[in-house]
C-alpha positions as CSV (number, residue, x, y, z in Angstrom):
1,X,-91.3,-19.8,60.0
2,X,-93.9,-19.4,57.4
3,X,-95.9,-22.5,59.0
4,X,-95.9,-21.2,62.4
5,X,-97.4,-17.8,60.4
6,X,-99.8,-19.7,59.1
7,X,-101.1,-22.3,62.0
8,X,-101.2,-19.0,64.3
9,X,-103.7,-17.1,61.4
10,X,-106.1,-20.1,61.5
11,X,-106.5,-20.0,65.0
12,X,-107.5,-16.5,64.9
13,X,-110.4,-18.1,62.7
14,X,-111.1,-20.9,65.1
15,X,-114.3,-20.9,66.8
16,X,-114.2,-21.0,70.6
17,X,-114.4,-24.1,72.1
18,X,-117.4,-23.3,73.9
19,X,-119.3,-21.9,70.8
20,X,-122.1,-23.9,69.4
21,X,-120.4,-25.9,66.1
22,X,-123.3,-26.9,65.1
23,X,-124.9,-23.3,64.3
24,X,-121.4,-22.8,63.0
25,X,-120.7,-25.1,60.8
26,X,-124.5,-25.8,59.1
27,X,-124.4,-25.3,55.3
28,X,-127.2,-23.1,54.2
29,X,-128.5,-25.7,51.8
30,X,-131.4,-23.3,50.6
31,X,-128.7,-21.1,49.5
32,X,-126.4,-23.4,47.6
33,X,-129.2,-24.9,46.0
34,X,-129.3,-21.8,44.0
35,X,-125.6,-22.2,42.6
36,X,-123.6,-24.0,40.2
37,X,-121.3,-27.2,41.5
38,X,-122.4,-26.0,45.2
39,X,-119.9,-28.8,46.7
40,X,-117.0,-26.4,45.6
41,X,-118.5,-23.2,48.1
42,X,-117.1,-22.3,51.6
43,X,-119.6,-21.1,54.2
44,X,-118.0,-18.5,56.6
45,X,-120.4,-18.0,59.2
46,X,-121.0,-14.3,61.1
47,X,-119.3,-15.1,63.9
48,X,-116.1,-15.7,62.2
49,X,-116.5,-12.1,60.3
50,X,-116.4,-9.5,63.3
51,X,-116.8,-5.4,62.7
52,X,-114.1,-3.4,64.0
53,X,-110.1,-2.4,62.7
54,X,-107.2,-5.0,62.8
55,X,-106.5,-4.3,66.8
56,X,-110.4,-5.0,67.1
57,X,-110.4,-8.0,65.4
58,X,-107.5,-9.8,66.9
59,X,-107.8,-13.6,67.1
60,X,-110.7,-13.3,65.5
61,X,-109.4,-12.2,62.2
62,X,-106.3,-10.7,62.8
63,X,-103.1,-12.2,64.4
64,X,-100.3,-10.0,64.9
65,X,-97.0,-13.3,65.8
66,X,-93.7,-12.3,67.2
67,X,-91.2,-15.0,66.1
68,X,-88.1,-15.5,68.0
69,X,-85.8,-18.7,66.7
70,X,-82.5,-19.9,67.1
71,X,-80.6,-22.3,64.0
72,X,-77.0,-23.3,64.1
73,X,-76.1,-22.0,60.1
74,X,-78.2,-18.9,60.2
75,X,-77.6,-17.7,63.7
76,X,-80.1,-16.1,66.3
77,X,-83.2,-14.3,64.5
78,X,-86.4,-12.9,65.1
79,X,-89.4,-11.2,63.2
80,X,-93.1,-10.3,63.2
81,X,-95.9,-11.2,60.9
82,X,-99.5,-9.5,60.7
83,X,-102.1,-11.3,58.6
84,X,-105.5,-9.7,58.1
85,X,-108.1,-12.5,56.7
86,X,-110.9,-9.6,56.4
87,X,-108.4,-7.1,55.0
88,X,-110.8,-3.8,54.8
89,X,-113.5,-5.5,56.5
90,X,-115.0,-6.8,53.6
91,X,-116.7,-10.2,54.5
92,X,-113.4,-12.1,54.6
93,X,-113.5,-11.1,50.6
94,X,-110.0,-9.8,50.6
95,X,-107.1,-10.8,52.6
96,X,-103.5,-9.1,53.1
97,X,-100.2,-10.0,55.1
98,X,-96.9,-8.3,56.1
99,X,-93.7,-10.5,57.1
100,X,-90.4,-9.8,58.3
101,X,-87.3,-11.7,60.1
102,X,-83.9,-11.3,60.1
103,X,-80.9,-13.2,61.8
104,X,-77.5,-12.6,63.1
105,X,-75.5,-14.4,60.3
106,X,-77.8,-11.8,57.9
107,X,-80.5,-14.7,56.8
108,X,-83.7,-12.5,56.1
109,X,-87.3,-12.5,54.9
110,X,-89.9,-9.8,53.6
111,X,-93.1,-10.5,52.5
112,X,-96.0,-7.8,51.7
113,X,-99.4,-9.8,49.9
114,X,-103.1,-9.1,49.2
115,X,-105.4,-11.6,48.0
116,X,-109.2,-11.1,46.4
117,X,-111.4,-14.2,46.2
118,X,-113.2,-13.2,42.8
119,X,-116.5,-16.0,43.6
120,X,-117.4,-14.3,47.0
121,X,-121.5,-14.0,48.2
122,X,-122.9,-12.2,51.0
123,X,-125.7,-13.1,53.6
124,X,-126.1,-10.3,55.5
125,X,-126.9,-11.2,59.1
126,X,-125.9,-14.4,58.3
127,X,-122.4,-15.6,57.2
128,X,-121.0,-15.6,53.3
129,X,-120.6,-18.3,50.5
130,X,-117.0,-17.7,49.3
131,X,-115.7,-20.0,46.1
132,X,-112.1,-21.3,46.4
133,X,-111.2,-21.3,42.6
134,X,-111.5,-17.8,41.7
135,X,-108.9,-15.3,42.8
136,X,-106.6,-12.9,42.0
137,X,-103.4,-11.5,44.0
138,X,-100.5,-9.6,44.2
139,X,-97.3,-9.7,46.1
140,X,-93.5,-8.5,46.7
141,X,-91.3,-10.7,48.1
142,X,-87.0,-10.1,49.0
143,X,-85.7,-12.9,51.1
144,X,-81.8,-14.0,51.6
145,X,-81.2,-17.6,52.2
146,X,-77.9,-18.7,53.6
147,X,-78.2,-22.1,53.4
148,X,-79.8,-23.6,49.9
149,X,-78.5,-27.2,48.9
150,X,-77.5,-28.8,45.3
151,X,-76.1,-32.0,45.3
152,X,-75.3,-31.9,41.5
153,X,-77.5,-33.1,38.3
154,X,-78.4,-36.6,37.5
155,X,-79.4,-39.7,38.9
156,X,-76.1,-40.8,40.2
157,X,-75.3,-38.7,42.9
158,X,-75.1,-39.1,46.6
159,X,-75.7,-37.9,50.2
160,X,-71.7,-37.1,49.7
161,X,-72.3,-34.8,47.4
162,X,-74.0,-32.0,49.1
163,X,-72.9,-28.3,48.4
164,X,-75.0,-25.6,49.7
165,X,-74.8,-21.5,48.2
166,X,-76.5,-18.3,49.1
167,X,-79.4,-17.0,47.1
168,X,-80.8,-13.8,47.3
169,X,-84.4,-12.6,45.4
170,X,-86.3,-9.7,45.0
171,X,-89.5,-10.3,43.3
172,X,-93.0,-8.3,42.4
173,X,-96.0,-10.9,41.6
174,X,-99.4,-11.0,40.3
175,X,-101.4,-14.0,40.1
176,X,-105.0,-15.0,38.9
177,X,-106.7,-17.7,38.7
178,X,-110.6,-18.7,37.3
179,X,-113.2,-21.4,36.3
180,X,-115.0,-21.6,33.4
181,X,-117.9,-21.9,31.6
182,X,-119.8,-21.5,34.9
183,X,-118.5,-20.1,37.8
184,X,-116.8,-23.0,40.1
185,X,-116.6,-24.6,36.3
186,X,-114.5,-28.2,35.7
187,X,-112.4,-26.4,34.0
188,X,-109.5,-23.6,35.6
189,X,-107.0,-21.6,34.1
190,X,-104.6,-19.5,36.0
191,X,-101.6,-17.3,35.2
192,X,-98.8,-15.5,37.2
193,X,-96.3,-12.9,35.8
194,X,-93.0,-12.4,38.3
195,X,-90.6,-9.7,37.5
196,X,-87.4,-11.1,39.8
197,X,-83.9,-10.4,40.3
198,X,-81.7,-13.4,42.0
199,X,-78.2,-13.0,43.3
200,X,-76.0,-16.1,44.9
201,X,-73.1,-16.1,46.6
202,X,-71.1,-19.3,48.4
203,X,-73.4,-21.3,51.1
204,X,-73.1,-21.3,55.0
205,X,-74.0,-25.4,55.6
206,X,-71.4,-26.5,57.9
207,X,-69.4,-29.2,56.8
208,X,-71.0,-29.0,52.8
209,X,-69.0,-28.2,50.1
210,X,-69.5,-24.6,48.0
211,X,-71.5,-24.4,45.1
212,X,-69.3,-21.8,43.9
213,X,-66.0,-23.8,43.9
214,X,-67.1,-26.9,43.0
215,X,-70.1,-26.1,40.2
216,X,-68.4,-22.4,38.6
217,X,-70.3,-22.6,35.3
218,X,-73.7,-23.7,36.6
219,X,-73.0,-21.0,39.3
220,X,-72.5,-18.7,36.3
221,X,-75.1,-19.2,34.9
222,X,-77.3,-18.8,37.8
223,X,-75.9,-15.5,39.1
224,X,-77.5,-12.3,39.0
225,X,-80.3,-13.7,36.8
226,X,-83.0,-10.5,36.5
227,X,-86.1,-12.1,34.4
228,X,-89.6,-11.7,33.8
229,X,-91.0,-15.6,34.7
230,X,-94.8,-16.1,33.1
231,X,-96.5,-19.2,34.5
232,X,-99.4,-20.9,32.7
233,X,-101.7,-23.6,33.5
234,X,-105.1,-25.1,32.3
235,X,-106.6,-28.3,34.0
236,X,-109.7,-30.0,34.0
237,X,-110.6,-30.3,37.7
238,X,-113.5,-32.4,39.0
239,X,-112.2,-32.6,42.9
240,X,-115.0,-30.9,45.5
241,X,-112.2,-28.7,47.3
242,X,-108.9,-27.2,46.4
243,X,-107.4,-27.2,49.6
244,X,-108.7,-30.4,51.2
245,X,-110.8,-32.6,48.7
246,X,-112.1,-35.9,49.3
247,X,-112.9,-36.9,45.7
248,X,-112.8,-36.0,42.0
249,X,-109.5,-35.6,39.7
250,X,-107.5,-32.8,38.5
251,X,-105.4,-33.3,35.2
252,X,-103.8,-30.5,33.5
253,X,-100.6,-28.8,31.6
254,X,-98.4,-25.8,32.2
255,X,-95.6,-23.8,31.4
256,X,-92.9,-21.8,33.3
257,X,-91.6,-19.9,30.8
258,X,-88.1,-17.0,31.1
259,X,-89.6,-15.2,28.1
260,X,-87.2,-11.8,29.0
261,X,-84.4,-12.7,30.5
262,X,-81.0,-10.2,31.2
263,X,-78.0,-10.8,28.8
264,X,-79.0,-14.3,28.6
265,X,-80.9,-16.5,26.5
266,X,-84.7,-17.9,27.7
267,X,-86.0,-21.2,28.6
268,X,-89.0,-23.0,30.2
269,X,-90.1,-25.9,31.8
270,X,-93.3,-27.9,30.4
271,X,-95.6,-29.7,33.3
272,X,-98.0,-32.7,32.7
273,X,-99.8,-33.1,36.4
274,X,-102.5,-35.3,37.3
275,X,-104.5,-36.5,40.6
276,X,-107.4,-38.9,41.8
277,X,-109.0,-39.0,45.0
278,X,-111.5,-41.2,46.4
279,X,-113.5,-41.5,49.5
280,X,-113.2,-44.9,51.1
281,X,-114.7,-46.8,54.1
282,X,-113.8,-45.1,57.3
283,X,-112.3,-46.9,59.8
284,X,-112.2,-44.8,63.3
285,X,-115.4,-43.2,62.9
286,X,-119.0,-43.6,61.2
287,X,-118.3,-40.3,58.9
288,X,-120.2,-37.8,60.5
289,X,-123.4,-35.4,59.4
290,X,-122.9,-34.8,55.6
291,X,-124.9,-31.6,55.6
292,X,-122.0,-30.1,57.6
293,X,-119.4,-27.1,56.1
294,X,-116.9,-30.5,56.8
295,X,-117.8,-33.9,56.8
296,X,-114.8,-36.3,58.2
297,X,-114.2,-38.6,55.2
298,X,-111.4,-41.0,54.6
299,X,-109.9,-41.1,51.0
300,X,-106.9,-42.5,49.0
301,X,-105.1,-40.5,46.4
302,X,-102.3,-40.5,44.0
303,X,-100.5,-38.5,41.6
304,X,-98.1,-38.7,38.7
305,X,-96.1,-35.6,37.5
306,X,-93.7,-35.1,34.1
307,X,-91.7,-32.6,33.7
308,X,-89.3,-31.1,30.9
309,X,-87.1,-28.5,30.1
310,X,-86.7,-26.3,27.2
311,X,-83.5,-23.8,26.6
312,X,-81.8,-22.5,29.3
313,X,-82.7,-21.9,33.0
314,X,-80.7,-21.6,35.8
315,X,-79.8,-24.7,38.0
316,X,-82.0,-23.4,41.0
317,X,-85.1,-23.3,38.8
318,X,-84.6,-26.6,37.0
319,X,-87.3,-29.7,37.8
320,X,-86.5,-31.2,41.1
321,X,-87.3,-34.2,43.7
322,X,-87.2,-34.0,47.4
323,X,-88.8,-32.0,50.0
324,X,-92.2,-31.8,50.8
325,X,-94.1,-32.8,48.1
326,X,-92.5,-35.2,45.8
327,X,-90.1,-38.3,47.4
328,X,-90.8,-36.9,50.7
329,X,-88.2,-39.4,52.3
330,X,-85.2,-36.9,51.2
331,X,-84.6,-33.2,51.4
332,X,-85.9,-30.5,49.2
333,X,-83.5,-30.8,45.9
334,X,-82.4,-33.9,46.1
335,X,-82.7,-35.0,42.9
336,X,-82.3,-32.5,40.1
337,X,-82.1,-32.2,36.2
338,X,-83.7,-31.0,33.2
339,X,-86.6,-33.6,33.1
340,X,-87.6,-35.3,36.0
341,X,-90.8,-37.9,37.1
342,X,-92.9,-38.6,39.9
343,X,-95.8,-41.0,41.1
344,X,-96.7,-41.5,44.5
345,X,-100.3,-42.2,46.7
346,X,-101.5,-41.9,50.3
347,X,-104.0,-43.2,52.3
348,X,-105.7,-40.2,54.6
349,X,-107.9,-41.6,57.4
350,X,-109.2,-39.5,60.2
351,X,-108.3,-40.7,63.6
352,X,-110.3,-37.5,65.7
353,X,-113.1,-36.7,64.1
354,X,-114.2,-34.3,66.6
355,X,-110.6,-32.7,67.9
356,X,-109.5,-31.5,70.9
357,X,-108.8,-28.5,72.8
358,X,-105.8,-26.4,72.2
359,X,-105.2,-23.1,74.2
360,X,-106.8,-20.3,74.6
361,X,-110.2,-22.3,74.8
362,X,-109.3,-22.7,70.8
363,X,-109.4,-26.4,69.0
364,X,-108.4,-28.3,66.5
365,X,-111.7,-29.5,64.6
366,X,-110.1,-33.0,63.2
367,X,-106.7,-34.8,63.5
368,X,-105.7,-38.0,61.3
369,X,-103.1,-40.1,59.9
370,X,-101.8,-40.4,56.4
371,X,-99.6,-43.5,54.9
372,X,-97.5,-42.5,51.9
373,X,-95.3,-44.0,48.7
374,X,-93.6,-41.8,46.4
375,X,-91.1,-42.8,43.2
376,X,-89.2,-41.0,40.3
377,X,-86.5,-40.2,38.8
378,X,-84.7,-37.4,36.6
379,X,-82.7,-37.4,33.9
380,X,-80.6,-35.0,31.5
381,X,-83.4,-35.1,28.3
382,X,-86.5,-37.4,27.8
383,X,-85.2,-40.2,25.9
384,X,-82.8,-41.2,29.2
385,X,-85.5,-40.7,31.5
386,X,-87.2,-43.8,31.7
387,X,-84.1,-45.6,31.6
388,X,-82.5,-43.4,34.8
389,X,-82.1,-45.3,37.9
390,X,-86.2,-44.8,40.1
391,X,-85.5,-43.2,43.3
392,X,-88.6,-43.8,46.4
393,X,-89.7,-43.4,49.5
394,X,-91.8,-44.5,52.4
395,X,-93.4,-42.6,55.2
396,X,-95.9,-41.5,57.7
397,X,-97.7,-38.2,58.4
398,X,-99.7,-36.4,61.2
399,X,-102.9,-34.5,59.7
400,X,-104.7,-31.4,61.5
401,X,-107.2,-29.1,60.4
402,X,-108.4,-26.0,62.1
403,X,-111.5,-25.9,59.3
404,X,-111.8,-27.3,55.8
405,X,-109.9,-24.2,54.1
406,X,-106.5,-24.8,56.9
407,X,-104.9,-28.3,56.5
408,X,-101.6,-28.9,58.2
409,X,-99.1,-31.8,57.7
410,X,-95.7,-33.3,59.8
411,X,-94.6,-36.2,56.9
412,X,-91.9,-37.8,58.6
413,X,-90.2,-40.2,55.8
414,X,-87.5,-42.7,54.7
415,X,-85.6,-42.9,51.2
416,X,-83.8,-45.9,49.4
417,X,-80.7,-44.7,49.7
418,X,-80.9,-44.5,53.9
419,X,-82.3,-40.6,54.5
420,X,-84.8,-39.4,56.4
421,X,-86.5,-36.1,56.2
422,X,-89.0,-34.8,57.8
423,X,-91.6,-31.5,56.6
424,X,-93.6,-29.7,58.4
425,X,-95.9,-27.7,55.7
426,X,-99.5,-26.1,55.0
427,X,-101.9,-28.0,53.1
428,X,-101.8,-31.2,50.7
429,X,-98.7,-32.5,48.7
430,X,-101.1,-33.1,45.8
């Protein structure tokens, strides 16, 4: 639900197919000149920032999406979103969402955000500059999820193993992030407080056994868990986008701590996380005008993660493998345990380098291919964790982007032990 939210905001960005890209899409080089790292700058051009209230501004920079689905666990549902990308019509400085569904068997969502992008410059008449490592922005959040999976702790267990529960969270966020010493700096530090209250109950998977029944300690321990969580990070990051980049690294540290923490003791988890990307020899196309807002480049990355906890935190919260991001062959929580590892790479060529029509005279501006390897493991403390049995995967994915700053991905892949999963998600897995 919170893809087809997203894909339907970008195309409210899109530029008509019969607009003229190349005014679009020109980087003011005079301009960037002017700044520090200008590789690491957006350029929103004027006629993707339109005058005029939300109604006025629809599919341009508004998108108001009914949602209607149908899923055999959580019942019928339905729900709205409304996503302003030039919330107060300030040169698509600020943004702000609202979200809502809600289904039969009572599986429900609600969402209220705002976002400020702190590196933001305006050429009147012209278009803006906007920098996409500053920002700062604050949510609330309640959602109720019927059908969450654990398949236990450790390295050992199987497909068989499945449970499911019911977890419900309220939650207030604020997040900020920044570079440093000069604006757009290698360096970025970023820190999020979240004051959230979680409540489970037994799962809804058919034909999966309960959390509550089978795990009633862990479950325990991970009931009505009401905490202030503190995230910290710090990272040297050389890579010329945050979204999409095509080269550079990012290497850094951080901590999710529980520092207050309801008639329980805290914990946290400590994060090593590192990235390389390179641009490589295209093969489908000659790699297009460089001076454009975005080039089509080929690259290869990879990735390695560690992970370990530190005094007590609930089994939901605890490192895991799976999903969308890391061993993408399984599903989301596959592998879990207090310390966990991960390495995988990709290979991310463009097949389209000019896209193709969608509807409502919009288009996608590039479409592509990506090959991908993950590995890792977990394991109940450090010392056991190179020793625990190295779980992989194999897979292929569909790329789209509707411009630079709005990537989308279908991975489709295949695990060791005989899964396949397949995620549909916004952005990058690393």
């Amino acid at each position: 639900m919170s893809v087809t939210w997203l894909l339907l905001s970008v195309l409210s960005v899109t530029p008509l197919a019969g607009q003229d890209d190349s005014l679009l899409e020109l980087r003011p080089q005079e301009l960037l000149q002017e700044l520090d790292h200008p590789d690491r700058w957006r350029w929103i051009p004027e006629q993707r920032m339109p005058p005029g209230n939300l109604f006025d501004r629809v599919l341009v920079t508004s998108f108001i999406t009914p949602v209607v689905f149908f899923q055999g666990d959580v019942g019928a549902g339905g729900g709205a979103g409304i996503t302003d990308l030039d919330f107060l019509n300030k040169r698509r400085s600020q943004f702000a969402s609202i979200w809502t569904t809600y289904t039969s068997e009572g599986q429900r969502r609600f969402s209220l955000s705002w976002g400020k992008w702190l590196s933001h410059l305006d050429v009147p008449e012209r278009g803006a500059l906007q920098g996409d490592r500053d920002y700062m922005g604050f949510s609330v959040q309640h959602s109720k999820t019927l059908t969450s999976r654990f398949f236990g702790l450790g390295p050992e267990t199987t497909l068989l193993d499945e449970a499911s529960y019911s977890r419900k969270t309220s939650s207030v966020q604020f997040d900020v992030q920044k570079s440093f010493p000069l604006e757009g700096g290698d360096w970025v530090w970023n820190l999020t407080g979240t004051l959230q209250a979680d409540e489970l109950d037994s799962g809804k998977v058919t034909g999966a056994l309960d959390v509550l029944a089978e795990y009633p300690q862990l479950f325990a321990a991970g009931d009505s868990f009401d905490a202030l969580w503190v995230h910290a990070g710090l990272r040297h990051d050389t890579r010329d986008a945050q979204h999409l980049p095509y080269q550079g690294h990012s290497i850094g540290v951080s901590i999710t701590a529980v520092p207050l923490v309801q008639d329980r003791n805290g914990g946290a988890i400590a994060s090593l996380m590192a990235s390389w990307i390179r641009p490589v020899t295209p093969l489908f196309h000659d790699g297009g005008d460089t001076t454009l807002n975005h080039p089509p480049i080929d690259s290869c990355a990879a990735y390695c993660s560690l992970s370990s906890t530190i005094g007590d935190v609930p089994f939901w919260a605890l490192p895991t493998l799976g999903g969308d991001h890391f061993i993408r062959g399984t599903i989301r929580g596959r592998w879990r345990d207090r310390c966990a590892w991960a390495t995988g790479a990709e290979w991310r060529p463009w097949i389209l380098e000019d896209g193709f029509p969608l509807v409502w005279d919009l288009q996608v501006e590039r479409a592509g291919l990506a090959l991908f390897a993950d590995a890792g493991a977990v394991a109940p403390e450090m010392g056991a964790l190179f020793d625990s049995a190295i779980r992989s995967s194999v897979g292929v994915g569909l790329r789209a982007t509707f411009e630079r700053q709005a990537l989308f991905r279908a991975d489709i892949g295949w695990s060791d032990e005989g899964d396949t999963n397949l995620s549909i998600s916004y952005g990058l897995p690393f």
